[in-house]
N, C-alpha and C positions, 0 to 999 in steps of 0.2 A: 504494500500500500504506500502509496506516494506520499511524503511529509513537507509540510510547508515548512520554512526555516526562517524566524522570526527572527531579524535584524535590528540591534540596538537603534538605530538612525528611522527605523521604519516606525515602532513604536510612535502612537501620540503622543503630543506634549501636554502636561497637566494642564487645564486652562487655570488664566489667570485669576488672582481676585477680583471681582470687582473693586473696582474704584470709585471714590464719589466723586460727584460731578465737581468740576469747576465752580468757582464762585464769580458771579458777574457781579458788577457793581452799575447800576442805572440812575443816571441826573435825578438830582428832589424835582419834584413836580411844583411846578409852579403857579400863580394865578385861582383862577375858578377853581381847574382841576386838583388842587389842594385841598383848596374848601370841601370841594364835593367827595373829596375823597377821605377826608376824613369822620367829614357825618356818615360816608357810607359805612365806613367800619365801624365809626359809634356806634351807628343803631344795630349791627348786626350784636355788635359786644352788648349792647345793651338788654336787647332780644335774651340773649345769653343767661344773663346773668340776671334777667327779670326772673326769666323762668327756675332758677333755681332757687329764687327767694319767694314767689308772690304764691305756691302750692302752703308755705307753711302755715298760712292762717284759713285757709281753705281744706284741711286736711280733717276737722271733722265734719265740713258738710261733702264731701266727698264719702268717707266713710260713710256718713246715715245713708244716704241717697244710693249708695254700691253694697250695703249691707253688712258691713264690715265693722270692727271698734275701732276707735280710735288708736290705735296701740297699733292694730292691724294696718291703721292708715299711712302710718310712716313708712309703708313702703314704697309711697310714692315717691319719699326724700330719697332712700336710702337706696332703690335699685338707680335711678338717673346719677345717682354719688359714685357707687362702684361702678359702672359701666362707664362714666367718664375719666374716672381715676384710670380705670384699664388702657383707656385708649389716648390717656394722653403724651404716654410713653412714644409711642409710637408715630408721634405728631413727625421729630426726625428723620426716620425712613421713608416714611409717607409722601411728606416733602420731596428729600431727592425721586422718589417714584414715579409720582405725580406735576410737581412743581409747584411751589406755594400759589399760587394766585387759582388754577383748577383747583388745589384742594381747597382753597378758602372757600372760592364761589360751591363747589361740588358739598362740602359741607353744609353752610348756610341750607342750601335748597334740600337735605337728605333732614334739616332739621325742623325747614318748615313741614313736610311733609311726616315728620313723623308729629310734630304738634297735633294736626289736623289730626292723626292716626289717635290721639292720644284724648282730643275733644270726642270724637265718633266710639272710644269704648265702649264695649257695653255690657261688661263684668269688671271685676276688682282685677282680675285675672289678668284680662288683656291689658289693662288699665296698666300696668306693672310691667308686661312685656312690652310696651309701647314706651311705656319711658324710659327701660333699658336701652332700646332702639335709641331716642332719641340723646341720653346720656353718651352712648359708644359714638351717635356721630356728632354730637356738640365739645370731644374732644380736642381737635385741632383749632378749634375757633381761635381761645382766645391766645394761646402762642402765635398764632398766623398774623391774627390782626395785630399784636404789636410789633410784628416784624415787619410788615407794610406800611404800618405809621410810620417808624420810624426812620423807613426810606422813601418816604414821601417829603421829606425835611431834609435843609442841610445840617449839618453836624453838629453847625452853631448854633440850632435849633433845636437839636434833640430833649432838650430838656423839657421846650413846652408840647414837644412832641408825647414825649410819658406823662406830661402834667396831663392833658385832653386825656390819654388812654387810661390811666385812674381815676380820676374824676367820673369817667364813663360807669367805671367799674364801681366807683359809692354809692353810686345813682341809685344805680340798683339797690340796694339793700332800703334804703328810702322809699323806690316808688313800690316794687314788691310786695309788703303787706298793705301799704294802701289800697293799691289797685286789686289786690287779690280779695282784699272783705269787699270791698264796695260791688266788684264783680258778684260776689258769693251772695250777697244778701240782695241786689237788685234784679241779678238773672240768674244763670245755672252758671255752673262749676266749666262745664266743656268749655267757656268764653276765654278762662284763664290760659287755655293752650291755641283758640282759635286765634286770638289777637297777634299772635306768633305771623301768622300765614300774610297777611299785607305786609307786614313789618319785613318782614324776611324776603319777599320777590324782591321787594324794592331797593333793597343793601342788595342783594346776589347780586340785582341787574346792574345797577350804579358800579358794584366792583369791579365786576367783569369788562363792561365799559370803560373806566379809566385806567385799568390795571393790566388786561390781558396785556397787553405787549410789554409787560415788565414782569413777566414770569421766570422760574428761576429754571436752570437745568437742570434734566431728566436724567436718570441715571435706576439701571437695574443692581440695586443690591440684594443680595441674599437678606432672607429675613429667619430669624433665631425660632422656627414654627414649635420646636419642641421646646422652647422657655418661655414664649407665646400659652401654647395651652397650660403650662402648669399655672401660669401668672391667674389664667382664668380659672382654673380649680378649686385653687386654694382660697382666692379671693371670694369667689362665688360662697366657695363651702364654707368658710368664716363668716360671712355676712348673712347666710340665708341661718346657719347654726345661730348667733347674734339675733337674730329677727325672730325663730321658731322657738328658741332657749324656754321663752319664759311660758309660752302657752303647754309647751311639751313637757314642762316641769325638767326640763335642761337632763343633769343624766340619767337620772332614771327614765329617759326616752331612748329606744335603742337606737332610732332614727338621728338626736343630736351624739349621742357615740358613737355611730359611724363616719357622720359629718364631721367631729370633731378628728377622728383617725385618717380621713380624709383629708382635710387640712394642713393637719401638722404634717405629713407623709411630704402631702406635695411640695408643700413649703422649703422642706431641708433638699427633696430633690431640685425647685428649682433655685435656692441658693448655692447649689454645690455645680447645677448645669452652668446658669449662668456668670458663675467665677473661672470654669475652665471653656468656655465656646467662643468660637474667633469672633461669632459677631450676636453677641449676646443682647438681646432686646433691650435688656436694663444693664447698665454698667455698675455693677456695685464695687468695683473697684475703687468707684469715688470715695466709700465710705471707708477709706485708709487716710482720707484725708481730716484732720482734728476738727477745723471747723466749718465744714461742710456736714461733718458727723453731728454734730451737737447743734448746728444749725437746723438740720432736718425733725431731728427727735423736738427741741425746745418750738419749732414752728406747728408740727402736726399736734404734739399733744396739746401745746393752746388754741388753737385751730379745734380740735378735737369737743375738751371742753366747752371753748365758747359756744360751738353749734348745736352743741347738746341743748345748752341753755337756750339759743335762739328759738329750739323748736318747741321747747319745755313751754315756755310764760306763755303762747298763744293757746296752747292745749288746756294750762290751768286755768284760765281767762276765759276760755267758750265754755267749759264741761264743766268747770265749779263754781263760776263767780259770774255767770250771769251775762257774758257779756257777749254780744254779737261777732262776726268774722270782720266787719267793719272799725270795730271801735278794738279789737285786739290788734288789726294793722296801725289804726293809728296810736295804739301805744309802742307799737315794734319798729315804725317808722324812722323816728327821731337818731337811731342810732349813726347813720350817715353824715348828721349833719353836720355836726364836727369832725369826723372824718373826711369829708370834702375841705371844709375850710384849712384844716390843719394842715393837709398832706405835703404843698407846697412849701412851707414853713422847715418842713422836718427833712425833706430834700434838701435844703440849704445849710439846715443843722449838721445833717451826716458829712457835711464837708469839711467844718470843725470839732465835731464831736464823737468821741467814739462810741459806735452802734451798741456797743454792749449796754451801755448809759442810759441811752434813748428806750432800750427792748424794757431795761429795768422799771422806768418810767413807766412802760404799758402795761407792765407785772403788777405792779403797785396799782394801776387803776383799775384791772381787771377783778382784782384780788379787791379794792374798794364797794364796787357796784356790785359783787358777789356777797358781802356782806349784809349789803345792805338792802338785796331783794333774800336774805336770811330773815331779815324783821317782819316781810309781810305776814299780813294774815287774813280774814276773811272781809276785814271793814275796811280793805286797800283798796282808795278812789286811783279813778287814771291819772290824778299826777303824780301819786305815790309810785306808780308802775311806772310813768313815763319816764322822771327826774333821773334815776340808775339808769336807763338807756341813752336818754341822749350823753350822759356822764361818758357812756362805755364807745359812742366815736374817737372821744380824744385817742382811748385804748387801742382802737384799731387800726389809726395815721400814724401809731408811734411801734405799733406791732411789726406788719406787714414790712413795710420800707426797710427797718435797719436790721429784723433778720434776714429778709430776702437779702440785702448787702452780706451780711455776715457768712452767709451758707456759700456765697459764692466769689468770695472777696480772693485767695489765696487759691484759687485755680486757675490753671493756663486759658486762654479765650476758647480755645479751640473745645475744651471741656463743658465750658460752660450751658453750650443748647440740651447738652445728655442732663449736666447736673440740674438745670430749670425742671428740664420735663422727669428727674424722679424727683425731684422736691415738691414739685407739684401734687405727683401719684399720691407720696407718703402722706400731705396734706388734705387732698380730697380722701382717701380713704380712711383715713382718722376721723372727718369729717362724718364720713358714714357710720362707724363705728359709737361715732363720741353720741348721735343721734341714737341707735340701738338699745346703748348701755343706757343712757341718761332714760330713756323711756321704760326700761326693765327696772332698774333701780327705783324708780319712780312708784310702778307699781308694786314690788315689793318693800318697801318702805309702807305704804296706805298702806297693805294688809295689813302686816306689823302695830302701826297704829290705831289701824280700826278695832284689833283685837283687844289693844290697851284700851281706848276709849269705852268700850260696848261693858267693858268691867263696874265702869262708872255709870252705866248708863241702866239703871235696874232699882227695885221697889225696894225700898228703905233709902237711896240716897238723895238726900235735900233739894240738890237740882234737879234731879229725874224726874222726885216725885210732884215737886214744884212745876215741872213745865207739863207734865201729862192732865195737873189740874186744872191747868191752862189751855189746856187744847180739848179739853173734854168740856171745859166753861164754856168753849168758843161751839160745841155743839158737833165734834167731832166725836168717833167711835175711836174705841180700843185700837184697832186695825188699823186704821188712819192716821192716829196718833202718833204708835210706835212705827210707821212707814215715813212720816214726816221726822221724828226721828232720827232712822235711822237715815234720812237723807242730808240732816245736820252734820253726823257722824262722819259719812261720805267725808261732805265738805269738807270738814276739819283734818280728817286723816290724808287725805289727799295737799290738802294746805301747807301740811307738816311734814309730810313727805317735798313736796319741792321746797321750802325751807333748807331742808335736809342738805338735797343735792346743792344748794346757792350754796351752803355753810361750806362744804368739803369741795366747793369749785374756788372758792378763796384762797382756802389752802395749798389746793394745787399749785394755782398760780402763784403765789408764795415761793413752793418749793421751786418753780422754773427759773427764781430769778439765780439763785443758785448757780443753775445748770447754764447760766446764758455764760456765765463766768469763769467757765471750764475752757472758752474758746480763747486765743488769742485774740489780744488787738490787732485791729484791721487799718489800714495807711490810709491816709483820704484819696492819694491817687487811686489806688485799687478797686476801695468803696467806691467809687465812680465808675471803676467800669465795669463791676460787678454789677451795682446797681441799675446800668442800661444793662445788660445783659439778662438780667433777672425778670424786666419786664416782655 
């Protein structure tokens, strides 16, 4: 039999790595086209960042209306949280794939459309899978768009260039429960994600418009598919374990013990995958760096707790104290408002002041307004509510800005797009998290209390027997009474449970200032250019 004779020379050559594409550099835009292009990415950031604030005080008339509790309703927060966490790692490759300006417009339009998918629900079910949809593709948004602002400016200009792109981004948190009760209490719930769909043609088209001929090069990189799925595993399985914990009675459900083995599994696989793969989805290599490390950790877990707390006060507000979806956005409102004002200020601060000073600062006031939503209790009027939030802007213009310098101050530039987008991840996911826990906690604290309360609340003691005389004078029966009651009980135990959580969110924050202090100091030239980098 005839043998073929395989020649060294003849052999294929290995192919190459991929390379990433070149980087072009294109003139700031000038004129009109400036203008228009910056409202265009405003509103699309704004679209953004509406939607992930204006669901929060809309979450129990969603729930009644889908049949679901309120506990159950945080899923609306917390799948759109994970799935945008997931994919916003990915913003980087994406890019070189596609080129920033398709993926921006191609986003926007996947986001309108899953809005509209998310108004037309018509279970809790879908409701949840639609906002995962929309979370996975409202990930590249806002990296994109500050990428484009800021090449829409000259250099000398960048500053007010991220001044517009934050300021967009406080907006949000302002107009969000405003717009979300007033929606909620005037029309139906679907309105909060229809309003999405005009907003969003109108940014895609305008972007694409002034934008397309300044899109970036394309380029086929290999993408990390097995650190990809495990990212989704584990996140999934932690967050859905997180969400199902408390109704399932946590381990004695076999279901959170597998989710929980699940979890951990994938976890240590893909930290061990992605420490040795050439082109690893996440680079956690970064975290050999000190302070980048302790910038990540002290940004998510404040991040974490705050958003616990943001979701917290609306829920206490509608389902114990009476108050509508409208008058809970305008207590949740105010928090922006010194956060817009300040931010500007605290940009010019970090030029002479070191970040670590300034994060302290926000420690302290976070740890402040946590106290002192600790004192509420059932007779809390809306300025009792309101004063600790608008208090808690200062906290977030002084947060934001000098960790995000701090996480990214002492890494080379080149570093710096990988280290945004897992700074990012760690923070929206904590975010998901800090929501879960804070609403579990919650409810296990009221039982807790209810059990102590209801001790007191029985025939021989003075107040008991005092207020049932009372409610039986007024012509009420035995049944009615102890129903009325036991709906005081409710009140109070639930009062004292978020109490609870304000108390040990103080302390948190406390302990972070600690941790901010673990980093070195940062140079002001650096802080600068971290700081555009970070936006």
């Amino acid at each position: 039999m005839a043998t073929t004779e395989l020649h060294p020379e003849a052999a294929p050559a290995p192919a190459a790595p991929a390379q990433p594409a070149p980087q072009v550099s294109y003139p700031p835009l000038e004129g009109r086209a400036r203008v228009y292009g910056t409202i265009a990415l405003s509103a699309a950031v704004f679209m953004n960042v509406l939607d992930s604030s204006i669901a929060n005080v809309s979450i129990p008339t969603i729930a009644g209306t889908l049949g679901v509790s309120s506990t159950q309703g945080t899923w609306v927060i917390t799948s759109f949280a994970v799935a945008n966490a997931i994919t916003v790692p990915l913003t980087g490759w994406l890019t070189q794939r596609f080129g920033q300006v398709r993926l921006f417009v191609l986003s926007v339009l996947l986001f309108v459309v899953s809005s509209w998918l998310c108004g037309f629900a018509w279970s809790f079910e879908s409701l949840v899978a639609f906002r995962v949809l929309q979370g996975a593709v409202a990930g590249p948004m806002i990296p994109l768009s500050q990428s484009l602002m800021l090449g829409s400016y000259p250099k000398a200009k960048a500053g007010m260039a991220l001044a517009l792109w934050s300021m967009t981004i406080l907006v949000g948190p302002v107009a969000g429960p405003l717009l979300g009760g007033w929606i909620s209490d005037n029309y139906s719930w679907p309105w909060i994600f229809y309003i999405n769909v005009p907003v969003g043609l109108l940014a895609g088209w305008a972007s694409w418009q002034i934008y397309k001929l300044r899109d970036s090069p394309k380029t086929k990189l290999p993408i990390d598919t097995i650190g990809l799925a495990l990212l989704v595993i584990w996140v999934g399985a932690l967050q859905i374990m997180l969400d199902r914990g408390k109704e399932l009675d946590w381990f004695s459900s076999s279901q959170i013990v597998v989710l929980a083995i699940v979890a951990v599994v994938a976890f240590v696989y893909f930290v061990i995958w992605e420490l040795t793969a050439h082109h690893p989805v996440v680079e956690l290599k970064l975290f050999l760096n000190r302070n980048f490390t302790v910038g990540v950790i002290t940004t998510s877990i404040g991040y974490g707790v705050f958003f616990g707390t943001v979701v917290l006060l609306p829920l206490w507000m509608q389902n114990f104290m009476g108050y509508t979806a409208t008058y809970a956005g305008i207590a949740s409102a105010p928090v922006g408002i010194l956060a817009i004002i300040i931010s500007p200020i605290v940009g010019k601060l970090l030029a002479r002041h070191d970040p670590r000073l300034i994060a302290t600062f926000a420690f302290l006031i976070f740890s402040l307004i946590s106290f002192m939503r600790s004192n509420f209790n059932t007779q809390a009027d809306l300025y009792t509510i309101m004063l600790p939030t608008f208090i808690q802007g200062a906290a977030m213009a002084t947060f934001f800005i000098p960790l995000t310098t701090l996480t990214l101050t002492s890494l080379e530039p080149r570093h710096i797009p990988a280290a945004a987008g897992l700074s990012n991840f760690a923070r929206l996911l904590m975010g998901a998290f800090g929501t879960s826990i804070t609403t579990t906690l919650w409810e296990d604290r009221a039982v807790l209390h209810h059990a102590q309360l209801t001790e007191l609340a029985r025939p021989g003691e003075p107040a008991f027997d005092a207020l049932m005389h009372g409610l039986h004078n007024n012509g009420m029966g035995s049944q009615q009474s102890a129903l009325i009651v036991d709906q005081l009980i409710n009140q109070q135990a639930y009062t004292m449970s978020a109490t609870d959580i304000f108390y040990a969110s103080g302390i948190l924050f406390l302990f972070l200032i600690a941790l901010v202090w673990v980093a070195k100091a940062a140079s002001s030239t650096t802080s600068s250019g971290a700081g555009a980098g970070a936006h």
